[in-house]
Each structure stands twice: as structure tokens, then as C-alpha cells.
N, C-alpha and C positions, 0 to 999 in steps of 0.2 A: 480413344476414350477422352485424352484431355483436349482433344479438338473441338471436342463435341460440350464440355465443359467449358472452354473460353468462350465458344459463342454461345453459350448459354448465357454467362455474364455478362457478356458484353453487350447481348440483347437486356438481360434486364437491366444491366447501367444506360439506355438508350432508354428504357420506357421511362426508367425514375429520374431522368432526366426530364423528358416531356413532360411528366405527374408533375415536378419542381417548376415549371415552367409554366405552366397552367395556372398552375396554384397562384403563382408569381404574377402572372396577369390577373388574374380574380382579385387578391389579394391590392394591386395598385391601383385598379379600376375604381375601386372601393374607397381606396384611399381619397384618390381623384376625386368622387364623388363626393362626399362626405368632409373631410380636411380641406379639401383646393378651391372649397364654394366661393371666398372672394376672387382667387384667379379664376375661376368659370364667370364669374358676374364682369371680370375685367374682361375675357375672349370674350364676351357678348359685345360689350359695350364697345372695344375697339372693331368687333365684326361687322358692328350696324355702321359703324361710321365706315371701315373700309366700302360697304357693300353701298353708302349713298355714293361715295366719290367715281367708286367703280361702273354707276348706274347712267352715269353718262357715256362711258368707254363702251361699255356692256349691257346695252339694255336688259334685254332679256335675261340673262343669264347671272348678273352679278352676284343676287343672294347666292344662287345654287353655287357659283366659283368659290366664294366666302364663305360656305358651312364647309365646303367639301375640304378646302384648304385646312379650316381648325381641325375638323374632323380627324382629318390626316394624321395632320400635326400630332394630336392628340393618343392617335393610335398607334404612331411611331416612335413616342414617346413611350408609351407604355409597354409596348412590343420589344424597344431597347434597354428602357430598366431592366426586365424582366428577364430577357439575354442576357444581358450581364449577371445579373444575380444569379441565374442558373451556370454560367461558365466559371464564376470565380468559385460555385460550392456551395455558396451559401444555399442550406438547405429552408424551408419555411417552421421546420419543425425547431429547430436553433434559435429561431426570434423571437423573444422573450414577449414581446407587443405582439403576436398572431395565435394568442391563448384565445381569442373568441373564435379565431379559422376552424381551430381544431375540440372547440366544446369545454375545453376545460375554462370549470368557475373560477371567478378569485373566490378564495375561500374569508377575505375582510370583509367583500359585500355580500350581504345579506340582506334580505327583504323586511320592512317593514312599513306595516298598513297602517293608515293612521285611526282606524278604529280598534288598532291591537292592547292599547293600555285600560280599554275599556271593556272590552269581551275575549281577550286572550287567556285573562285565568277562569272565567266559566265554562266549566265542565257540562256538555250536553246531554 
């Protein structure tokens, strides 16, 4: 019976580790996207310069070596943040900035329209 209990656990500490993992990638991708837009506008810019120099060496093929190279880069980056965080524990539920991951409002911001001070107290 308790054999059949540890790998009971041990499978679900295996899966909420993947879930952590996942999340952990979504989560930096996002981040990447969103927060890292002047370093994405800086990989471009050094990409297009790599891929002219490279256009002599490589005709054909330079751009497609030069995306594929950031690309990488960029997925190896994320894919090893996101290791790490998942092996030292860090869960995503603990990160006090990942309250939009998981729904929860801040409860400061609230909405307001700017034709509210003018038909908010009219009762329909």
C-alpha cells in the first residue's frame, strides 16, 4: 500500500512540475515579448547586419542561419530560465507580479469611463 502511495506522489510531483514548467515558459515568453521589445528591436538590428556580412560567405542561406541562430538563442534562453525556476521551486503561484497568469484583479485598479461623471448618477 505505501508503494503504491509514493508513486502516487511522486507521479504528481512529476506532473506539477511540468504544469510549473509550462507556466514558466508562457509566463517568460510573454515577458520576452512584451518587456524585452528594445532587445528584440536590438536582435533585429544586429541580425540584419549579421545576415549582410554573412551574404557574401553564404549566399543563399544567410538570413535563414540568422533567424534560426536568434531563434535558438532565444528558445534556449527561455527553456533555461524556466529550468531553473522550476528546479530551485520557485512555484508561479508565489510570484507576486504573475496575479494576471492566474485572474486575480488588483483590487486599486478599477475602471473608469470618461462619460461616467456625466451619466453614472442617471438612473434608467
Amino acid at each position: 500500500m505505501t508503494l503504491s502511495q509514493s508513486q502516487s506522489f511522486k507521479d504528481l510531483y512529476y506532473i506539477l512540475a511540468i504544469k510549473s514548467f509550462l507556466i514558466w515558459v508562457f509566463a517568460l515568453t510573454v515577458c520576452l515579448l512584451i518587456i524585452g521589445f528594445p532587445l528584440i528591436i536590438l536582435m533585429v538590428t544586429i541580425g540584419s547586419l549579421a545576415a549582410v556580412v554573412l551574404q557574401s560567405v553564404l549566399p543563399v542561406s544567410a538570413v535563414l542561419v540568422v533567424a534560426a541562430t536568434i531563434l535558438g538563442f532565444n528558445l534556449l534562453g527561455v527553456m533555461l530560465g524556466a529550468a531553473l525556476l522550476t528546479l530551485k521551486g520557485v512555484h508561479p503561484q508565489e510570484v507576486s507580479w504573475l496575479r494576471w497568469l492566474h485572474g486575480e484583479a488588483d483590487p486599486s485598479n478599477t475602471s473608469t469611463y470618461a462619460a461616467c461623471p456625466l451619466t453614472c448618477d442617471i438612473k434608467g
